[in-house]
N, CA, C and O of each residue as an XYZ file, in Angstrom:
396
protein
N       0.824     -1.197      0.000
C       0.000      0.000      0.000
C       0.866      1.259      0.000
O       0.531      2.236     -0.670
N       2.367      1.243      1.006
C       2.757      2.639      0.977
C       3.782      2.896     -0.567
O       4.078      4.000     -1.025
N       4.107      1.789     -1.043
C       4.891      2.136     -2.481
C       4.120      2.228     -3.026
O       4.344      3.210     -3.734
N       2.932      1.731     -3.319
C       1.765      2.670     -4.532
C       1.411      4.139     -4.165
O       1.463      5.056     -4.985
N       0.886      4.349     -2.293
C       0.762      5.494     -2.205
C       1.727      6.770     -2.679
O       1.462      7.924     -3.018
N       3.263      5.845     -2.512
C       4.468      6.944     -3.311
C       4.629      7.258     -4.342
O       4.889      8.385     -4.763
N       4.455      5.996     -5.070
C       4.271      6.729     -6.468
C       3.123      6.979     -7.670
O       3.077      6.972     -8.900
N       2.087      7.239     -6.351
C       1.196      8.159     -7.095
C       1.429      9.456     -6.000
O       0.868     10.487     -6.374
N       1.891      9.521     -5.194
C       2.455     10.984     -4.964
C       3.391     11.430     -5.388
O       3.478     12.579     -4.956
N       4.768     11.028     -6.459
C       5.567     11.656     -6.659
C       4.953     11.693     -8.113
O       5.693     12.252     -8.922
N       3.793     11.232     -8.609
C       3.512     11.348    -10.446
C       2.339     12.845    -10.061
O       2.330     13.853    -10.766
N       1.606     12.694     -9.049
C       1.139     13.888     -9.000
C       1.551     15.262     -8.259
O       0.880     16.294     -8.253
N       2.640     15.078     -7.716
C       3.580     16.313     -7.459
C       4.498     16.564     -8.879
O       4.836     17.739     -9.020
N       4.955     15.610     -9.970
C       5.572     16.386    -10.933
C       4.153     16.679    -11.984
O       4.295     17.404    -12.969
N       3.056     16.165    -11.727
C       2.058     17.050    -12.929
C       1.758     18.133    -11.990
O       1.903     19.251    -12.485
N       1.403     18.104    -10.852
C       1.273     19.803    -10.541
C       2.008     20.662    -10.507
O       1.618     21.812    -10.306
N       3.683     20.262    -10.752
C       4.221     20.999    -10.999
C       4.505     21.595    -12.517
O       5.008     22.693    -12.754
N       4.087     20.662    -13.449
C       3.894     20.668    -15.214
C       2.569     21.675    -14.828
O       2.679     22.801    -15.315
N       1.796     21.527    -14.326
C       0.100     22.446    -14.436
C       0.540     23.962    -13.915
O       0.014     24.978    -14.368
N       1.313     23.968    -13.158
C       1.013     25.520    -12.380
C       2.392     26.136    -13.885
O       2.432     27.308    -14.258
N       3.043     25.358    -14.292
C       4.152     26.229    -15.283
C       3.589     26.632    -16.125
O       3.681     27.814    -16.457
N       2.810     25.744    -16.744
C       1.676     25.532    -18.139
C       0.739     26.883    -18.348
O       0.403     27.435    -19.396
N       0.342     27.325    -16.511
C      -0.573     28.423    -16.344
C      -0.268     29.758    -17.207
O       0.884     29.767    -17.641
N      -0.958     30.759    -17.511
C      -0.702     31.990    -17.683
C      -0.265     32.637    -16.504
O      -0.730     32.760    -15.371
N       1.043     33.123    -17.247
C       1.005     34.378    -15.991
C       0.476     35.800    -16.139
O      -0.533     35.996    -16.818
N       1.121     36.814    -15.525
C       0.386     38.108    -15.706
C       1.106     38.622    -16.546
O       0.673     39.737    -16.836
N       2.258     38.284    -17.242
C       3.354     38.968    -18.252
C       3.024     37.568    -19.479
O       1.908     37.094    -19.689
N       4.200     37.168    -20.089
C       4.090     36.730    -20.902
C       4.054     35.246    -20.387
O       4.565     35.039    -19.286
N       3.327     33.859    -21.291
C       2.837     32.812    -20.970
C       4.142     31.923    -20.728
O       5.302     32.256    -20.969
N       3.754     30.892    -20.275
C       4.495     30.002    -20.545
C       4.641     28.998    -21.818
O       5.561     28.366    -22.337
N       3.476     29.154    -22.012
C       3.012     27.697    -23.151
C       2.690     28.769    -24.437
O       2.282     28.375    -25.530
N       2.992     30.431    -24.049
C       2.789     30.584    -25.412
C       4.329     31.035    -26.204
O       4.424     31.936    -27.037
N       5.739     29.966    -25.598
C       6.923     30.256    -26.049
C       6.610     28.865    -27.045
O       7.426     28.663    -27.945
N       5.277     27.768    -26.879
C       5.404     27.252    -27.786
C       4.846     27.025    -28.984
O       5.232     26.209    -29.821
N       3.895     27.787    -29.059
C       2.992     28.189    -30.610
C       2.817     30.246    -30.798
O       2.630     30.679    -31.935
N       2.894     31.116    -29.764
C       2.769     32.170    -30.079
C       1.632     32.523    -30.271
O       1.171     32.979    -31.317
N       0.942     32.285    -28.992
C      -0.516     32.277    -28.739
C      -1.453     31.277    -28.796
O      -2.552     31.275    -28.241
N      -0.910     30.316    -29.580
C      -1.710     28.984    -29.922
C      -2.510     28.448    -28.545
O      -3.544     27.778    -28.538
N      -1.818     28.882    -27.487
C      -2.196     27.625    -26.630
C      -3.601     27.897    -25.922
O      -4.276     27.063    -25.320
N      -3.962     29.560    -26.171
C      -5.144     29.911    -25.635
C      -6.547     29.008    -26.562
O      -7.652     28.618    -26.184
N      -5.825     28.945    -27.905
C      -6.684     28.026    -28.975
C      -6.871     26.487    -28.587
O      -7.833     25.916    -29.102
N      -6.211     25.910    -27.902
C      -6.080     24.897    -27.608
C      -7.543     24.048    -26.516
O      -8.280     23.087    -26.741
N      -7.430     24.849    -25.534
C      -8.822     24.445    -24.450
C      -9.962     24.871    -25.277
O     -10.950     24.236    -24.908
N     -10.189     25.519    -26.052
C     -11.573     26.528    -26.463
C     -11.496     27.383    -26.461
O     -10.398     27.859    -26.174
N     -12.738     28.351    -26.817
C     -12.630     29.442    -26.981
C     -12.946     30.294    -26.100
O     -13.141     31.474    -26.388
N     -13.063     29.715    -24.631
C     -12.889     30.746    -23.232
C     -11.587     30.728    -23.033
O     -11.207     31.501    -22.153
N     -10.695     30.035    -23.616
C      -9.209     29.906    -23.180
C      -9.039     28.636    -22.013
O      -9.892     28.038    -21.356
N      -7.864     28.538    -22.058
C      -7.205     27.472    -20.952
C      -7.544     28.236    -19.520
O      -7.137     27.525    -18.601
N      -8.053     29.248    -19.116
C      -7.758     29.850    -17.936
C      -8.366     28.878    -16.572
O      -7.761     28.430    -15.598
N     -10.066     28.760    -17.044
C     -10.839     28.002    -15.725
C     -10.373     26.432    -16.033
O     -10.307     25.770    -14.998
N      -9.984     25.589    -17.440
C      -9.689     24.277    -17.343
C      -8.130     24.109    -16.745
O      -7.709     23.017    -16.362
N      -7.526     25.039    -16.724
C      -6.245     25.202    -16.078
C      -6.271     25.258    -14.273
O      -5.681     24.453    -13.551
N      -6.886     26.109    -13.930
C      -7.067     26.148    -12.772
C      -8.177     25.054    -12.200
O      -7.960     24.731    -11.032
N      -9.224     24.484    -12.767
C      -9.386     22.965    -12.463
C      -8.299     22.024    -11.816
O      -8.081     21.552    -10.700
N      -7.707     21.983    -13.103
C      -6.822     20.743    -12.713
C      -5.891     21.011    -11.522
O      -5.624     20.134    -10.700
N      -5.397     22.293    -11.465
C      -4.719     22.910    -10.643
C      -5.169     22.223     -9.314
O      -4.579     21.413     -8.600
N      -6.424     22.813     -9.205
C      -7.446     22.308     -7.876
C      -7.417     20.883     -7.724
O      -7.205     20.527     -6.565
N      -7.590     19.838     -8.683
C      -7.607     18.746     -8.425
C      -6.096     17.970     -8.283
O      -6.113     16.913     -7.651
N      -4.934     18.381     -8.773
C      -4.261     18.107     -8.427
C      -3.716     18.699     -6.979
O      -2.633     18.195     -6.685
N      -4.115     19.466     -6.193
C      -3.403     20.100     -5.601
C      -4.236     19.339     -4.437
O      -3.550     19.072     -3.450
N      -5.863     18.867     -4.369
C      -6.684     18.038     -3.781
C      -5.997     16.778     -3.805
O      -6.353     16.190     -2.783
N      -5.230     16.096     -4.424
C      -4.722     14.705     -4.539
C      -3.591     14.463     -4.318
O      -3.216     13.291     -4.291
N      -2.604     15.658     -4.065
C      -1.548     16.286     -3.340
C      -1.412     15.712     -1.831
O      -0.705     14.869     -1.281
N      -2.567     16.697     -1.395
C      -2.637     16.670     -0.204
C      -3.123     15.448      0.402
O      -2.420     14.864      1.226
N      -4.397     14.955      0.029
C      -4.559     13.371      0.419
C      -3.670     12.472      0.578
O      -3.708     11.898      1.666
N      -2.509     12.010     -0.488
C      -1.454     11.378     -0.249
C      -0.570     11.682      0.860
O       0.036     10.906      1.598
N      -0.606     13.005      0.844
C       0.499     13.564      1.808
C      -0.110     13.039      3.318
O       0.446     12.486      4.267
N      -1.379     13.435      3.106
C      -1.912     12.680      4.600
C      -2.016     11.612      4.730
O      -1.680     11.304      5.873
N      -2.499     10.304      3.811
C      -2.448      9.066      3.894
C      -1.313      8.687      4.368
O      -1.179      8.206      5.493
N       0.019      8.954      3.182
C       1.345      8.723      3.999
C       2.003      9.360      5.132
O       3.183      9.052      5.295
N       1.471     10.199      5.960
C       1.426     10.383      7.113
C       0.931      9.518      8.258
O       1.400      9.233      9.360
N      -0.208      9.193      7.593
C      -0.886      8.610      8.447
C      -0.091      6.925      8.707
O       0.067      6.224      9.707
N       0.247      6.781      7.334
C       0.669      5.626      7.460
C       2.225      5.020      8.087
O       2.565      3.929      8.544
N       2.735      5.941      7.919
C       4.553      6.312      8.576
C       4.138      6.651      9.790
O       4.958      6.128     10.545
N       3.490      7.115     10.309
C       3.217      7.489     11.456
C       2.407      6.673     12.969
O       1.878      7.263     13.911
N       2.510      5.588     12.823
C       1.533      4.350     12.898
C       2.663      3.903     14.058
O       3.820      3.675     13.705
N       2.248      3.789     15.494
C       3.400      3.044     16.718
C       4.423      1.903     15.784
O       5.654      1.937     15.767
N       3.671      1.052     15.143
C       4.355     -0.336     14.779
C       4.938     -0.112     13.568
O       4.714     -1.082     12.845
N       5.789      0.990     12.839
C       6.484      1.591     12.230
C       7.433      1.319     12.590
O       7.629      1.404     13.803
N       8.367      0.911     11.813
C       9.951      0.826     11.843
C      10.674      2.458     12.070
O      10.266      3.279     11.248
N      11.307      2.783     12.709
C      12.348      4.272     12.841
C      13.497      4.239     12.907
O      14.262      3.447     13.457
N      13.637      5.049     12.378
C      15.697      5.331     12.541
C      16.363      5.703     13.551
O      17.503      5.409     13.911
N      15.283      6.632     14.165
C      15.748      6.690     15.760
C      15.841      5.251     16.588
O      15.237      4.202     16.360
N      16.973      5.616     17.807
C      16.574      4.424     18.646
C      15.800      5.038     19.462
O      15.269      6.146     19.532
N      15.867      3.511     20.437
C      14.347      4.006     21.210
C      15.042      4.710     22.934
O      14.371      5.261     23.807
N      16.527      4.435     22.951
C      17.137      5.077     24.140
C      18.231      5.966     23.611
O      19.053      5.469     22.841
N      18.308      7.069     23.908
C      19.582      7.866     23.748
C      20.484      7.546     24.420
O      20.149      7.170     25.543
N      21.553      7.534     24.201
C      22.555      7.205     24.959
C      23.314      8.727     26.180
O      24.438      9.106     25.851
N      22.959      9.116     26.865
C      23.733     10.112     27.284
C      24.925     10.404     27.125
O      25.796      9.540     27.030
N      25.253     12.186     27.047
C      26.725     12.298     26.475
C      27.300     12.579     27.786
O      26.981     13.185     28.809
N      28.612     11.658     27.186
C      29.087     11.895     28.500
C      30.346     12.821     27.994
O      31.074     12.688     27.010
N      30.324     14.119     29.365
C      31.218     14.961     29.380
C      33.108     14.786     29.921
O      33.686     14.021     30.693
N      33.442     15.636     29.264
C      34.701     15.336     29.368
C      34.711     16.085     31.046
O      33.826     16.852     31.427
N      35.871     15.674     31.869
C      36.031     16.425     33.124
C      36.769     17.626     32.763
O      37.533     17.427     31.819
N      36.775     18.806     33.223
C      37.394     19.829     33.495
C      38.315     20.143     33.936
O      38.265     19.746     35.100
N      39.657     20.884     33.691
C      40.409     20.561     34.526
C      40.445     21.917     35.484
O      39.917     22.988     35.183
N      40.938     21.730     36.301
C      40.982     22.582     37.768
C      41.798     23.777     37.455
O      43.017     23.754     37.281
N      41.011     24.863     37.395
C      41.432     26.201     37.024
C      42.689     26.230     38.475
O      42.594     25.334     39.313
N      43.873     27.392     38.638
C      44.885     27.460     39.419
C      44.428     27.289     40.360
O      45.109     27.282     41.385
């Protein structure tokens, strides 16, 4: 369960990161360095703006679920850790006796 949960969280952290580049910005586009306006032609003729920010939303919704599932699931008493379970105290060096 947690290697599927990973890698459908690391395939939908690199498309939300492909979706938010893809977006318009407030200067010049991203996606229009690759047709020269084309790409507003591409979604229809309201433009990519609301099907852009959709996906945005839904990826960013499926983001976070994983992130909590695998929380939830790493996080579980009967989890293996890297920590041990006793610290060892440090032990100090002695001082030596000022004059």
């Amino acid at each position: 369960m947690i290697p599927f949960l990973l890698t459908v969280h690391v395939l939908v952290c690199i498309a939300l990161i492909v979706i938010v580049l893809l977006q318009a910005g407030k200067g010049a586009e991203a996606g229009a360095s690759f047709g020269a306006g084309a790409s507003q032609t591409v979604f229809g003729a309201s433009g990519g703006r609301s099907f852009m920010s959709k996906m945005t939303t839904f990826a960013a919704c499926l983001f976070m679920l994983t992130s909590l599932s695998l929380a939830y699931l790493y996080g579980k008493p009967g989890s293996d850790s890297l920590m041990p379970d006793q610290v060892q105290p440090v032990q100090t060096q002695q001082q030596q006796s000022a004059e």
